[in-house]
KOLDO-900688 format. One line per field, with one value per residue (C-alpha): residue number from 1; residue in one letter; x, y, z. Coordinates in pm, 1 decimal, always signed. Layout:
N
zamar = NUM/... $
kolfi = A/... $
xx = X/... $
yy = Y/... $
zz = Z/... $
This chain:
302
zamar = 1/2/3/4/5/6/7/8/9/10/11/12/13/14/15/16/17/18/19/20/21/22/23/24/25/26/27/28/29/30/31/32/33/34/35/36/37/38/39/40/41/42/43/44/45/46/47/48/49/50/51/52/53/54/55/56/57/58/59/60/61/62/63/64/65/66/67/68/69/70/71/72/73/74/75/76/77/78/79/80/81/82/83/84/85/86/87/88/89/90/91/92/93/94/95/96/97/98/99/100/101/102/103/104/105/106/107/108/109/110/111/112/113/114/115/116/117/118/119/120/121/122/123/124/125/126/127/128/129/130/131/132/133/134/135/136/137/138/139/140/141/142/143/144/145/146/147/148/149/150/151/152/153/154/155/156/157/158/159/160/161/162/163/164/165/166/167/168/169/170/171/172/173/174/175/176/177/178/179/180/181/182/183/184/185/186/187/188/189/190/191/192/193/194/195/196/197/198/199/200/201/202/203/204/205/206/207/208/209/210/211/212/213/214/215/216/217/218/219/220/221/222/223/224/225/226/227/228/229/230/231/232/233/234/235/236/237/238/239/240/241/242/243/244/245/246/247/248/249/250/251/252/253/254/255/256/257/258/259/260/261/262/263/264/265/266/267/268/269/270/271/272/273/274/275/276/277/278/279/280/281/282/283/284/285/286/287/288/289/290/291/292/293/294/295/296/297/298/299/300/301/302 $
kolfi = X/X/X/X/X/X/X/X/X/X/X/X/X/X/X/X/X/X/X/X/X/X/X/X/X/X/X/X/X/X/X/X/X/X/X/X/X/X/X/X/X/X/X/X/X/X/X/X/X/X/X/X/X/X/X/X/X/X/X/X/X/X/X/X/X/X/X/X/X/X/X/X/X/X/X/X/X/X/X/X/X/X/X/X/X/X/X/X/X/X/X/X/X/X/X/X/X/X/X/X/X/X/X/X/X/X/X/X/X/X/X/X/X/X/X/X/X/X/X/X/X/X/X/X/X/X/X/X/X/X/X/X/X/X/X/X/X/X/X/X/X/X/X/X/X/X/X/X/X/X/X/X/X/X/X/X/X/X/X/X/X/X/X/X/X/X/X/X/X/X/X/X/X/X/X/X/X/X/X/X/X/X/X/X/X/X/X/X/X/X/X/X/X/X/X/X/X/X/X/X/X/X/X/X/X/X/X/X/X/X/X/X/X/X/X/X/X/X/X/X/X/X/X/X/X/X/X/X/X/X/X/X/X/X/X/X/X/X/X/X/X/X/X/X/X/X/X/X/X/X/X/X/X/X/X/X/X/X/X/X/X/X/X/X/X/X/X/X/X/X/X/X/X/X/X/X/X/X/X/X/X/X/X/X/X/X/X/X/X/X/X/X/X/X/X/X/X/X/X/X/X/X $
xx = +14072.8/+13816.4/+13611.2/+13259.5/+13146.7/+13014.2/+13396.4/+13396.5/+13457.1/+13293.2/+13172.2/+13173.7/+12978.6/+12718.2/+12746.9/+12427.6/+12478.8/+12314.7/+12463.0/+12748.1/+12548.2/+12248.7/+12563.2/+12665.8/+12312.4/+12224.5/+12552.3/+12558.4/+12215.7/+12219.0/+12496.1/+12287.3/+11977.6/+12142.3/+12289.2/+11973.5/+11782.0/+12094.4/+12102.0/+11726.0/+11716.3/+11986.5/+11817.8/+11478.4/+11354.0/+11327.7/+11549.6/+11892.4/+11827.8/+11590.2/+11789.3/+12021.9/+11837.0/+11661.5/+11975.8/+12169.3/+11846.0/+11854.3/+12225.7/+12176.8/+11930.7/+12106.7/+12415.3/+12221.1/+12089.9/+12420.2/+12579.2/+12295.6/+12299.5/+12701.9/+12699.7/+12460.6/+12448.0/+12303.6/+12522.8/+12426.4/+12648.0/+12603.4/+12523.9/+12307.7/+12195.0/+12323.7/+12184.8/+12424.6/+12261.6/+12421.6/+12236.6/+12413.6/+12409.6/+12141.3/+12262.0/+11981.7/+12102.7/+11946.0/+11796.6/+11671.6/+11436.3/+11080.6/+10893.6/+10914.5/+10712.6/+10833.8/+10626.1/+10764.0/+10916.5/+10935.5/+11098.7/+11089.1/+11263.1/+11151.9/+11368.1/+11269.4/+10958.8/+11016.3/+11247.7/+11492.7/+11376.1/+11579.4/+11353.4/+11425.6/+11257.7/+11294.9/+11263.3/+11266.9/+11551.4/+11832.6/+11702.8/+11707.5/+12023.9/+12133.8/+12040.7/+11745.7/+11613.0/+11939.1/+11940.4/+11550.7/+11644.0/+11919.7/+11729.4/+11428.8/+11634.1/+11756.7/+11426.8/+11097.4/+11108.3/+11170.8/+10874.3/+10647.5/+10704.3/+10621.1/+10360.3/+10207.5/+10143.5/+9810.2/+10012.0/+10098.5/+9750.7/+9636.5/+9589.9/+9808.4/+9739.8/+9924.6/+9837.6/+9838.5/+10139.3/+10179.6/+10157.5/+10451.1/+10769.2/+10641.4/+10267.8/+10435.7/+10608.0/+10294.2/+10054.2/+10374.5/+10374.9/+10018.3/+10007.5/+10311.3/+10110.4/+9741.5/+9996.7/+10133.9/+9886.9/+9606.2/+9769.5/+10140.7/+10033.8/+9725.9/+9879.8/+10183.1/+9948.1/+9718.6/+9392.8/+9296.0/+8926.2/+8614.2/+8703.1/+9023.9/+8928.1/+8670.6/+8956.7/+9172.2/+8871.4/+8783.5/+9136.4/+9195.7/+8860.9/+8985.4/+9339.8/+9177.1/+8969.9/+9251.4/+9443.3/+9138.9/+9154.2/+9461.5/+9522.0/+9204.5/+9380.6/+9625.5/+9355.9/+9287.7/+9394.2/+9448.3/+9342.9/+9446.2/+9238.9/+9240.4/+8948.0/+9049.5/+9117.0/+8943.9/+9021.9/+8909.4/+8849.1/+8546.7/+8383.4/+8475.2/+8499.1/+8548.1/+8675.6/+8697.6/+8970.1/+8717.3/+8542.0/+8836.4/+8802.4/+8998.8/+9368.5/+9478.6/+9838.3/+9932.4/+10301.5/+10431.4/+10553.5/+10673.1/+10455.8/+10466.3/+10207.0/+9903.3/+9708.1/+9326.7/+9143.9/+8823.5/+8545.9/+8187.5/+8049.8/+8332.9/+8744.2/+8976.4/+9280.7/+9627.0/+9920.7/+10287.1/+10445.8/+10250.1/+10445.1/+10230.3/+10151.0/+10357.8/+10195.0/+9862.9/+9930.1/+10117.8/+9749.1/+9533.3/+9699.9/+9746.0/+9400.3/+9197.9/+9274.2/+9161.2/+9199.4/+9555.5/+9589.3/+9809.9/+9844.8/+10035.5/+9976.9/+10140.5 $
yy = +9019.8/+9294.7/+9254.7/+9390.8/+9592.1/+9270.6/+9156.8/+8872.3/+8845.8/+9055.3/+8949.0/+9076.0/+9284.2/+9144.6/+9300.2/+9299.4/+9453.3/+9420.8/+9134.3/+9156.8/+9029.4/+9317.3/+9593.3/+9435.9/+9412.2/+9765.2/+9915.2/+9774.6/+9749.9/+10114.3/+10231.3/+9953.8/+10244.4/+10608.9/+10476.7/+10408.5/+10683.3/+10923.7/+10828.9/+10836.9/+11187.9/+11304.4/+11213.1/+11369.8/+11640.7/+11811.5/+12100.9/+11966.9/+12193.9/+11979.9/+11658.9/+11712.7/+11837.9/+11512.9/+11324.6/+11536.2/+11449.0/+11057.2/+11041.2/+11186.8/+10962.3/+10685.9/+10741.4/+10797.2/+10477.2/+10303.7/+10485.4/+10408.6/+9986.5/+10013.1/+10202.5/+10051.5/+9825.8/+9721.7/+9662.8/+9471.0/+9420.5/+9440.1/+9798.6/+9813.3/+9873.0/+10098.5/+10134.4/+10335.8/+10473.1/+10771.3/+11016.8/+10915.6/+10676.8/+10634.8/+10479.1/+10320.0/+10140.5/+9832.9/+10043.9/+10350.4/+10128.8/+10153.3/+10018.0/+9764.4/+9655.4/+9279.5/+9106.7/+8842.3/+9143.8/+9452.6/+9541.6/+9891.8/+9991.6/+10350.0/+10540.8/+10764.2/+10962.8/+10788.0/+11079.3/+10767.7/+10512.6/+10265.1/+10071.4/+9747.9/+9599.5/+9269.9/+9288.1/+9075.9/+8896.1/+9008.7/+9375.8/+9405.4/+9334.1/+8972.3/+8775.7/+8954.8/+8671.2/+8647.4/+9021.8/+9026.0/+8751.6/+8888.8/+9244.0/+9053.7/+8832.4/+9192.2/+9385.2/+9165.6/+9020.5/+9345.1/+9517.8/+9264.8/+9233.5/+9630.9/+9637.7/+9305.5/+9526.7/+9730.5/+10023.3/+10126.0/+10105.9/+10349.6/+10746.2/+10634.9/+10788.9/+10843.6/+11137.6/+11006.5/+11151.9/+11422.5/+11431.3/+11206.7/+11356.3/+11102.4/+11234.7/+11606.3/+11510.9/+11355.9/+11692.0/+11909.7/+11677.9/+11640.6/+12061.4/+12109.2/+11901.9/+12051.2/+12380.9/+12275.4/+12113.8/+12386.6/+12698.6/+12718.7/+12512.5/+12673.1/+13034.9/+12968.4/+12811.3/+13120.8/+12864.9/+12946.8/+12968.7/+12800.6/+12479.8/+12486.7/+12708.2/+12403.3/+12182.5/+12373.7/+12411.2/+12034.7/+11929.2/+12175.3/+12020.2/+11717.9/+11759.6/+11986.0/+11673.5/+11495.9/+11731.7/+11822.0/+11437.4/+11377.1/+11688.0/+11606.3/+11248.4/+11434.4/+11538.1/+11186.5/+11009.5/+10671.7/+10636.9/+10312.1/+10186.4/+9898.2/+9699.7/+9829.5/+10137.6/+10433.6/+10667.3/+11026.4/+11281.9/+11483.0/+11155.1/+10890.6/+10485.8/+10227.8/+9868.6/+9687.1/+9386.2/+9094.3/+9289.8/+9268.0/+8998.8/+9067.1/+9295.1/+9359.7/+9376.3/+9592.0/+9552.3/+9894.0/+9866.1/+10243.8/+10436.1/+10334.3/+10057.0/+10028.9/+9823.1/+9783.3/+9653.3/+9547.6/+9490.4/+9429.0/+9689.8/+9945.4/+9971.9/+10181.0/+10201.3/+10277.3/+10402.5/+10186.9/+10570.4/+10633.4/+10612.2/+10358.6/+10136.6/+9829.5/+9835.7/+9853.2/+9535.7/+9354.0/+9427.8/+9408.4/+9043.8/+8935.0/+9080.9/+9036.3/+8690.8/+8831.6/+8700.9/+8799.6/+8819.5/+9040.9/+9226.2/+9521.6/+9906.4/+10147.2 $
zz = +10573.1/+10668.5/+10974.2/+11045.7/+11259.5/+11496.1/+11469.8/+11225.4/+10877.6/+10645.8/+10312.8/+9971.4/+9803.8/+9551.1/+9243.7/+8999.7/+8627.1/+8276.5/+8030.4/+7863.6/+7578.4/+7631.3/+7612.1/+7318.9/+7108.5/+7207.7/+7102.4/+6737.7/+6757.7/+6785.9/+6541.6/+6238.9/+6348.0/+6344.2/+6048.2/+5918.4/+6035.2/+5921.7/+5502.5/+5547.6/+5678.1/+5464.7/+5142.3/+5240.3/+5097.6/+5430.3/+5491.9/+5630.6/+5915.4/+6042.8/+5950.7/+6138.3/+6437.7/+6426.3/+6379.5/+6724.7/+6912.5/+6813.9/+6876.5/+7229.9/+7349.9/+7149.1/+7423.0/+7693.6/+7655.3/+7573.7/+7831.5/+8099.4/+8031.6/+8065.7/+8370.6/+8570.7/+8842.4/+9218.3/+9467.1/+9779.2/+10093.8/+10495.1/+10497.3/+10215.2/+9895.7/+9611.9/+9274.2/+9096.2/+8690.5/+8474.7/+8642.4/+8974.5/+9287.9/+9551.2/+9834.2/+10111.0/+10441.0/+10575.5/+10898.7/+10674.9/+10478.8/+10554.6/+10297.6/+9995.7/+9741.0/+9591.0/+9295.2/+9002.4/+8826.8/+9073.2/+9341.4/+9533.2/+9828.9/+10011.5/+10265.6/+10533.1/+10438.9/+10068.0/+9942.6/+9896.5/+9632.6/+9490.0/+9235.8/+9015.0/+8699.3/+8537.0/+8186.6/+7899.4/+7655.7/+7918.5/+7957.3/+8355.4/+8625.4/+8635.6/+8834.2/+8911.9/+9140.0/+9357.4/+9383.2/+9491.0/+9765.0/+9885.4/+9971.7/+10044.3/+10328.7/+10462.9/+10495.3/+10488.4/+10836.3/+10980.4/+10842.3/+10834.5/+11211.9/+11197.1/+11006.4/+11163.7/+11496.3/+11552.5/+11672.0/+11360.8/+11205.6/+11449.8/+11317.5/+10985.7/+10697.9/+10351.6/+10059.5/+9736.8/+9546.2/+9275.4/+8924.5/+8775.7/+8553.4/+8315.3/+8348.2/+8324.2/+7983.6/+7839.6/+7897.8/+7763.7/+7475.1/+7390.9/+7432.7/+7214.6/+6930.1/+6997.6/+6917.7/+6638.1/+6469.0/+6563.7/+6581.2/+6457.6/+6115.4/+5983.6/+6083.2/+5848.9/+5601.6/+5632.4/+5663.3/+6064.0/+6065.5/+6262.9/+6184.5/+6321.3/+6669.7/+6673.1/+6677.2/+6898.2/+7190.3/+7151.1/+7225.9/+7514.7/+7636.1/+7619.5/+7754.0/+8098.3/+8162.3/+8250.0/+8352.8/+8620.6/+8694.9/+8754.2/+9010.3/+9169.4/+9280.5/+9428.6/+9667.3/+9808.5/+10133.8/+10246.3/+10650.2/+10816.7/+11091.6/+11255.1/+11082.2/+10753.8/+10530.1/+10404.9/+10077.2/+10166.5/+9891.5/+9952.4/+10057.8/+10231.5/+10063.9/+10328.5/+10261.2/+10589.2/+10586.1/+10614.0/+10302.6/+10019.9/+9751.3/+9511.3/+9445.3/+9087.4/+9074.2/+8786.4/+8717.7/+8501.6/+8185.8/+8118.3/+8429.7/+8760.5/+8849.6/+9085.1/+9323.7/+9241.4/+9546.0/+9539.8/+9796.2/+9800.4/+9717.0/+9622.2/+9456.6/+9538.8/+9303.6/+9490.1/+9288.3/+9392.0/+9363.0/+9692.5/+9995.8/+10234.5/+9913.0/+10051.3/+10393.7/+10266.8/+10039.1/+10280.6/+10558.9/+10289.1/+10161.8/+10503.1/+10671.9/+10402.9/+10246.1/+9864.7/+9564.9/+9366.1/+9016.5/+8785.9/+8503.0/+8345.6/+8346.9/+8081.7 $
């Protein structure tokens, strides 16, 4: 039998991985659609070019999806936890965590200066790791009474503060989508059509108009701050928005469906909206739940 490192027995590793059942229905369940998809494209009147550049790019993410749910899996022992996926393994030890983030179906673990995230999502009709509860207990039981204990002492509220993070790969593929249609649908189209005029330069500036909003938004986000201080928090960002502990009443949990979720916390007289991507986003929920007393309710983010 193995031994630990304190000299007795060591345990097992707890293995976590998707249904046997999921793999199954999204296998066939795949094959019944590119089949599908495939006659359908092959008897349009589209040029077979196209066809069958559709059909390559369907069939690619149709694998990487089978090839993802087979593969992956979480597994939990004394040293750690490993959440291995087809694009690889990320390992994080029990002493290297420094943050977590734990709701009904969520669960994020941060390493050192968050470069290290291992993150889990419970989905629906067998679509996450099973059991996800056992899994979530087991890390829980391994890193909440550590960091609570840390995060429980004034010391570390004092000159803490955490940026909010960048712009999102996901974020990043929706403005190079939304340009690649503006482009399209603007400018490629009526050039081959020969039919570019006002209207369409109307079009065109409207939609760039629209798309540099957000854009402009989003980066100016990146700009903001979250300072801790020992009666409460402040976001910086030109300004400065105070919410003082004994002044939250409510927190809007907003589980992700496809982006990455947020905190909404509200006070008297202002909100201030904290993304879960930003590294300091479990402290601040654990002080703000704990300090504050508010109100909890949840919802979903997309």
């Amino acid at each position: 039998m193995s031994q630990s490192r304190t000299g007795g027995p060591k345990t097992q590793p707890s293995i976590f991985r998707y249904p046997l059942a999921t793999q199954r229905l999204v296998f066939f369940s795949s094959i019944l659609s590119l089949g599908t998809i495939g006659v359908v494209l092959w008897t349009s009147p589209s040029s077979s070019v196209f066809a069958v550049g559709v059909l390559l790019c369907l069939v690619a993410g149709t694998l990487y999806v089978n090839l993802d749910i087979h593969l992956s899996e979480v597994r939990v022992d004394e040293e750690g936890v490993a959440q291995r996926s087809v694009l690889g393994t990320r390992v994080l030890r029990w002493t290297e965590v420094e943050e977590f983030l734990s709701f009904s179906r969520l669960l994020i673990l941060r390493g050192p200066h968050g470069k290290t995230q291992v993150r889990l999502f419970r989905g629906d009709f067998g679509f996450s790791l099973e059991p996800f509860g056992q899994m979530r207990d087991l890390i829980l039981a391994r890193v909440q009474p550590l960091l609570w204990e840390k995060w429980g002492s004034k010391e570390v509220r004092r000159q803490c503060s955490y940026p909010y993070p960048p712009i999102s790969s996901l974020q990043a593929v929706g403005y190079l989508v939304a340009m690649s249609l503006i482009t399209m649908f603007f400018v490629i189209a009526p050039l081959q059509g020969d039919v570019f005029g006002l209207e369409q330069a109307v079009f065109l500036a409207a939609s760039l108009l629209a798309l540099g909003v957000f854009l402009i938004r989003d980066c100016r986000k990146m700009r903001r701050r979250i300072v801790l201080r020992e009666d409460g928090f402040q976001e910086s960002n030109g300004g400065t928005k105070l919410l003082r502990w004994e002044e939250i009443t409510d927190v809007l949990v907003k589980e992700p469906v496809f982006g990455s979720g947020s905190l909404v916390v509200s006070g008297k007289q202002s909100k201030v909206t904290i993304p879960m991507r930003m590294r300091g986003s479990g402290e601040l929920f654990f002080l703000v739940s704990t300090l504050g007393k508010p109100r909890i309710t949840y919802g979903h983010e997309l």
